[in-house]
N, C-alpha and C positions, 0 to 999 in steps of 0.2 A: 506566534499562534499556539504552540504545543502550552507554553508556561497556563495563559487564558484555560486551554481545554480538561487541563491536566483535575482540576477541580472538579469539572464536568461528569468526570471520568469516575467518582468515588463510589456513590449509590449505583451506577450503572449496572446492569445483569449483563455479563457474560454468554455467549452465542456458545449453544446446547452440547457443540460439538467440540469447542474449547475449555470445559469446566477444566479446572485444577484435579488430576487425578492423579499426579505425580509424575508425571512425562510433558518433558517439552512438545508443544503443539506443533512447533514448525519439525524438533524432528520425526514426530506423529506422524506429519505431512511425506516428510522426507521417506520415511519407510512404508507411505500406501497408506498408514492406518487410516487415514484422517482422507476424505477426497479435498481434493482442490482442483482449482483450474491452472495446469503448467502452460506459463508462455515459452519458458525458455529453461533450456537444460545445459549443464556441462559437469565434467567427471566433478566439479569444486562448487558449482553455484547453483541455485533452481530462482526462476522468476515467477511468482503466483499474483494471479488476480487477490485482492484482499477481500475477505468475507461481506465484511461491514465496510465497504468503500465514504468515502468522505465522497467523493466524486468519479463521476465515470471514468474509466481508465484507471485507480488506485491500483499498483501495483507494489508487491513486496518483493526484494532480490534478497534470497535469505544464502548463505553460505549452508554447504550440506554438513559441516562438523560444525556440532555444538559448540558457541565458542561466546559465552555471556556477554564482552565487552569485545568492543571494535579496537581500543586498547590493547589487545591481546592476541590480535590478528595474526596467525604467519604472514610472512613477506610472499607466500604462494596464492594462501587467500586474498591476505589483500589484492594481490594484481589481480586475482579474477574475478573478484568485487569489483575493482576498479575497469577493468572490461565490459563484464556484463552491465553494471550499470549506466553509462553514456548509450550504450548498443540500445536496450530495452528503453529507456526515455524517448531515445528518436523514435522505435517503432510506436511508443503508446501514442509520441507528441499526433505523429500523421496518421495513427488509427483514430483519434480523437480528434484531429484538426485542431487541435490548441500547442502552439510553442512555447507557452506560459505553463511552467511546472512548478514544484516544492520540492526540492530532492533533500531528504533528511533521514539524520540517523544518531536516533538517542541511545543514551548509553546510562542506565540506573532509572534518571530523574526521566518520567515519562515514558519509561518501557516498557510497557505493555505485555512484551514477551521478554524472559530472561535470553535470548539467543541472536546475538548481530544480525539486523534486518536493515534495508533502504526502503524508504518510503516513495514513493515515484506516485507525485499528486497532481494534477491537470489543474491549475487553475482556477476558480470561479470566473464567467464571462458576465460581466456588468452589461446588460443592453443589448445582448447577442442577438443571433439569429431565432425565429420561433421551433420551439422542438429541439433545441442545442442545451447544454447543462448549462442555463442561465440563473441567475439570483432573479425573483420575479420583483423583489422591490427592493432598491439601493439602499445599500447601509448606510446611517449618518459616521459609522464611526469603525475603527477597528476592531472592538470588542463587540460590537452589534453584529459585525462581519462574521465574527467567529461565533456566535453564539445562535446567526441563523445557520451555518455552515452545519453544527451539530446539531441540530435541531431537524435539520432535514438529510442526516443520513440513516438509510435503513438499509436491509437485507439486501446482498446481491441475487438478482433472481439468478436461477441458471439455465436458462435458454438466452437470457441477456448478454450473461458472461459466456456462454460459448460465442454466439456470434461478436461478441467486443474480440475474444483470446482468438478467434479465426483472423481477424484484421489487423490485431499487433501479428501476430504469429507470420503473416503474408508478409510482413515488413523488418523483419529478420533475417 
């Protein structure tokens, strides 16, 4: 999926409160500058709702020291990467009712942010229930998959994202 989007990505405009100003965004985030929605905290990791969600539940698990490559991890972060991550997927999977996730983490090719983040994505529901994050008409293809998926993500409201981050957050 990411290779497909990564093109997508080129002309795109940038979300008002992430322009390039010479500071990392997540650690913006990390020091207050920047609001976000925290699901989940510890002395080494924070879990944020993601701005521009792909789908309901998009969650980011960012490490709190800036650290460009997952390559480069301490053995301290990573294990608490390696914590928070599994923990924070089960809460989004049952705050979202979808056990179908993407859990991914690029490194250069497709980074968006220079600073080790996990993606924690819920699925698309082929046929679901009505009023669920369903595709409203089936892709012939996987490149069609992807290219309705970016086509129909926008701004996270936040009254949305409080009540989504109250129901991971209960599941924690």
């Amino acid at each position: 999926m990411t290779s497909f989007m990564i093109n997508e990505h080129v002309n795109r405009s940038v979300h008002e409160e992430w322009r390039d100003d010479g500071g990392c965004s997540f650690c913006r985030i990390i020091a207050k500058e920047i609001p976000s929605t925290v699901l989940y905290e510890t002395d080494e990791v924070v879990a944020i709702l993601d701005i521009l969600p792909l789908r309901l539940g998009h969650t980011l698990v960012v490490p709190k020291v800036h650290i460009p490559h997952v390559t480069d991890l301490p053995a301290n972060i990573a294990a608490a990467m390696g914590v928070a991550v599994p923990k924070v997927a089960k809460a989004v999977s049952e705050a979202v009712q979808n056990t179908a996730l993407n859990i991914v983490c690029n490194q250069e090719y497709a980074q968006s942010v220079p600073h080790v983040h996990f993606h924690i994505i819920p699925a698309p529901r082929l046929g679901g229930l009505p009023g669920t994050d369903t595709m409203r008409v089936v892709p012939r293809t996987t490149r069609e998959l992807h290219q309705l998926e970016y086509e129909g993500r926008s701004e996270l409201d936040e009254d949305e994202g409080r009540e989504l981050a109250e129901k991971i957050r209960a599941r924690l």
